[in-house]
Structures are given as structure tokens and as C-alpha cells.
C-alpha positions, 0 to 999 in steps of 0.5 A: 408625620409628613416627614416620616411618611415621605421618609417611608416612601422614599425606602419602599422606592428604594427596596422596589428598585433594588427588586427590580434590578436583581430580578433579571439575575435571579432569573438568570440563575434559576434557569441555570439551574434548570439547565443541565451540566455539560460533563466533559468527556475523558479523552475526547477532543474536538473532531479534526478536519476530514483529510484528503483520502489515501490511495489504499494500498492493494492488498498482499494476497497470499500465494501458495502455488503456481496460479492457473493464469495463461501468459504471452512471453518472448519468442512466440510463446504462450504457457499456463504458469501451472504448467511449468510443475516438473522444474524449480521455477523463478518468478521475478517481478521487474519496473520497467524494460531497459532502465539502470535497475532492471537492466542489471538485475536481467544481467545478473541472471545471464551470468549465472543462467548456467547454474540456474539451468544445473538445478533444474530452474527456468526463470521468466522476468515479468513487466508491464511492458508489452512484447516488442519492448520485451523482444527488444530489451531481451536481444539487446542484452542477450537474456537466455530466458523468457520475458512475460508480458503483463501490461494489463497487470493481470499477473502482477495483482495476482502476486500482489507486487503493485504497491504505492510508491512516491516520486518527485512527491507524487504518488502513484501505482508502480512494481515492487521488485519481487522475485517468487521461488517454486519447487518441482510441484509448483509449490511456493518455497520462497518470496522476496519482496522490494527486492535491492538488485545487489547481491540477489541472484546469490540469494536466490541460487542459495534457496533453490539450492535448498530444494 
């Protein structure tokens, strides 16, 4: 009888460890359970890293006619754009005074001035550049037109040709090269924009022509 009774202990022994060890994984499970599963959702990752925020680039207004701003040009001048309705009308929007680029494009139109002036055309080059440094590029190289002065970039906004541009991995706020086109009643007929120096003043003899 001992025996078996010391049997029957050692088994209830037994069966309360085993109890005891699977508690903490029934517990484990029930919470589980009660936890509720995380669905992954479909085409979505992980949020990257915030970058660097870009220059945002000016927005490209839309220009329809010649704008009532007042300008300063070479030799003295002072004139409501407007106010030039009457003749064909060349904008043209350069970088910078007395650099390899602008200097042929000045050029360019020196040598065709004669046509430009038989159809009834003005032409102004427009910078950021002041007034001496306009009267200087403009006697150094003989221009027979007039230069206007933007150095508040007032005009150049206006048409939209500040754009972002990069150098020597440095970005920064700069001219587009841009040449804008009005007929006799101050319309817009045409626009070129990032303007290549070759060739271009053919192209725009061509629309005036078109006139």
C-alpha cells in the first residue's frame, strides 16, 4: 500500500510540473489571440527619409502682350514696354554683359540690324546688368540697339526666364536664354526659350517675316 501510494504521489508530482511549465505558453497564446493581426498593407513601404528640400523652381507665367512695366535702356532712355505697339517688337533675354555667349548673340543681330529695321522690328537685349555695364558692352561692340537694364529682375520675372541652372555642382537662380516676338499691336506671336546662339537670329527674322 505504501508503495503505491508513494507511486501516486510521485505521478500528481509530475502532472503539477508539467502544469506548471505549459502555463506561461498557454498564457502566451491566449494573449495572442486576443491581440489583433497586423494586415499588411498593399504597396506600401516603409517612409523614407525626408530629403533636402529643392529650390522650387519660378513658375513660367504666361505672357500675352506687351506688359505695362517702365524700363531704363542705354542712352538715356526711359520707356513703357506698351508703348512700343505700332512696329514688330524683339525681346531678347541674355545671362550676363561681355561673356563668349551673349557677346555672339549682340553680334548676331548687329549684322542683320538692317533687315530687322525693313520689317519694321526694334529689338532691346535685356540683363540683369546695370546701365554703365550695358553702355560699355554696348560701344565696345557697336550695337545699333538698346540694352535694358533689370538688375532687380523685375522684367525677368515678369517673363519668366529665371530658371534654375547648375554649375560646378552648384545650383542656382540664373537667365534663361529667351527671345519673345510681338507684332504691331503689341501681341505675342512667338517665344523661344533656352535659346542655342547658333543660327537664332535666322529663326527669328523667319517669324517676323511671318507677320
Amino acid at each position: 500500500m505504501a508503495k503505491k501510494k508513494s507511486k501516486a504521489k510521485a505521478k500528481t508530482r509530475s502532472k503539477t510540473k508539467a502544469r506548471a511549465k505549459a502555463r506561461p505558453k498557454q498564457r502566451a497564446a491566449a494573449k495572442a489571440k486576443r491581440r489583433p493581426a497586423k494586415t499588411k498593407k498593399a504597396g506600401r513601404k516603409a517612409p523614407a527619409r525626408t530629403a533636402k528640400a529643392k529650390t522650387q523652381m519660378p513658375a513660367v507665367p504666361s505672357i500675352k502682350a506687351l506688359p505695362e512695366i517702365e524700363v531704363e535702356t542705354t542712352n538715356g532712355g526711359r520707356l513703357r514696354l506698351s508703348d512700343l505697339k505700332g512696329k514688330n517688337v524683339v525681346l531678347y533675354f541674355y545671362p550676363k554683359d561681355d561673356t563668349p555667349g551673349c557677346t555672339t548673340e549682340g553680334c548676331e543681330i548687329r549684322d542683320h540690324y538692317a533687315e530687322f529695321r525693313n520689317l519694321d522690328t526694334v529689338v532691346y537685349g535685356v540683363s540683369r546688368d546695370g546701365l554703365d555695364s550695358h553702355e560699355r558692352f554696348k560701344a565696345k561692340f557697336g550695337f545699333p540697339f538698346e540694352l535694358i537694364a533689370d538688375p532687380d529682375e523685375k522684367l525677368c520675372r515678369t517673363f519668366g526666364v529665371m530658371q534654375q541652372k547648375s554649375l560646378y555642382g552648384r545650383t542656382y537662380l540664373g537667365v534663361d536664354r529667351s527671345t519673345f516676338i510681338f507684332d504691331r499691336v503689341g501681341m505675342l506671336r512667338k517665344e523661344f526659350r533656352n535659346v542655342k546662339v547658333p543660327g537664332h537670329v535666322d529663326q527669328v527674322l523667319a517669324e517676323i517675316r511671318r507677320l
